[in-house]
C-alpha positions as CSV (number, residue, x, y, z in Angstrom):
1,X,118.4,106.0,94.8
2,X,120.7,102.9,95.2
3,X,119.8,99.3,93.6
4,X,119.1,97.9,96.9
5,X,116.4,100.4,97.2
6,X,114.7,99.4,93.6
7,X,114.6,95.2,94.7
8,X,110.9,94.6,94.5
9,X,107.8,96.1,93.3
10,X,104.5,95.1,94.5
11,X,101.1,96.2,92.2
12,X,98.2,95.8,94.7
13,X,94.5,97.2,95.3
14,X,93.4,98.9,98.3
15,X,92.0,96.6,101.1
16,X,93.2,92.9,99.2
17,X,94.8,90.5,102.0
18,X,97.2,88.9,100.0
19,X,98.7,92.0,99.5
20,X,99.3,93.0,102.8
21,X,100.8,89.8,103.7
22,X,103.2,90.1,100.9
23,X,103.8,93.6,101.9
24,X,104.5,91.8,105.5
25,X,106.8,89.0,104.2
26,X,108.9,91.4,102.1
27,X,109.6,93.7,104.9
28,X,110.2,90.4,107.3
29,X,113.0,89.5,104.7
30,X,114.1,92.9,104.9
31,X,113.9,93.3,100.9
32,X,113.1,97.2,100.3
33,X,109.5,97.6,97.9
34,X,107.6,99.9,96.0
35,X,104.3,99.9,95.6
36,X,101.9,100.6,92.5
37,X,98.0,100.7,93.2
38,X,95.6,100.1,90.2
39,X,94.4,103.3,90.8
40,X,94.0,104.8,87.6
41,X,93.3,103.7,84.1
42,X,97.5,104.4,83.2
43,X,98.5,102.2,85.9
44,X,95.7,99.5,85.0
45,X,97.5,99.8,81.4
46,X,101.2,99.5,82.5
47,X,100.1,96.5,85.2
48,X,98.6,94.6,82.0
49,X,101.7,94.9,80.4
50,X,104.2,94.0,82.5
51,X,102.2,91.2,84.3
52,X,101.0,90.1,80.8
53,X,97.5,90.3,81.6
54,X,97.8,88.8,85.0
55,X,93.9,89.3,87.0
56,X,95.2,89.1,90.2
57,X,96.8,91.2,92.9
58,X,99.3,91.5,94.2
59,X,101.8,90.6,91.7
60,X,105.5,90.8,92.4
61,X,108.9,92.2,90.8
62,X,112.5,91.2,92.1
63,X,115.0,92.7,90.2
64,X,112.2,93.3,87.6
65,X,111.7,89.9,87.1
66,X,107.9,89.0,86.9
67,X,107.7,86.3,89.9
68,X,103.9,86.4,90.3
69,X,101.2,86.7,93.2
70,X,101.6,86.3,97.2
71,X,101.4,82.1,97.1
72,X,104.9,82.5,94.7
73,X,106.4,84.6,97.0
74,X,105.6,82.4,100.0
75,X,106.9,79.6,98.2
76,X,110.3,81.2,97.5
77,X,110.3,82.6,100.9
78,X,110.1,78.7,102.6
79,X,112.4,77.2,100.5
80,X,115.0,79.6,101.3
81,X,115.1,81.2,97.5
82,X,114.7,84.7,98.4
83,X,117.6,84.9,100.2
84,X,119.5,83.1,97.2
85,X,118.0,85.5,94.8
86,X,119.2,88.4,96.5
87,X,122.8,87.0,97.3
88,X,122.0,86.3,100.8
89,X,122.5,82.6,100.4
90,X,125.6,81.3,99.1
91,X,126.2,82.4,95.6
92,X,124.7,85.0,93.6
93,X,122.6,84.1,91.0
94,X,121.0,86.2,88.7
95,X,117.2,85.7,88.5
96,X,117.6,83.6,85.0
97,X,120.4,81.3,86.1
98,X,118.1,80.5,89.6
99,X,115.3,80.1,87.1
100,X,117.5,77.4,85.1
101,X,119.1,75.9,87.6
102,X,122.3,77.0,86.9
């Protein structure tokens, strides 16, 4: 499996919205996804962990960077930032230096 195919991971629950639409807008943006359900108590454990204890779904990973829910995503998405993030825009930036502004 390449890096390109390892750019985002999606945690979601079966039948939430929010997670469909993110599902939508990563696919519109052409960025490749997995997806983990809460499903099972493991996954419930390993979702609390890497979110931090985050209670709401879905909640997003680009380059395993913790970016948060579907209204972050959206966000990044308008103002052009996904594309930057991956190295579509002009320069590529890591996730950190976008973060600081660098």
């Amino acid at each position: 499996m390449t890096k390109e195919a390892e750019i985002a991971t999606i945690w979601t629950r079966t039948n939430c919205p929010a997670c469909t639409k993110a599902k939508r807008l990563l696919d519109s943006k052409q960025i490749p996804w997995v997806e983990k359900k809460l499903n099972s108590d493991a996954n419930k454990r390993q979702f609390a962990l890497q979110t931090k204890g985050a209670r709401s779904v879905p909640q997003i990973f680009i380059d395993g960077v913790h970016i948060g829910g579907f209204d972050s995503l959206e966000k990044y998405s308008k103002r052009g930032d996904l594309d930057e993030i991956l190295g579509r825009g002009r320069k590529k930036r890591n996730l950190f230096q976008w973060f600081l502004g660098r």
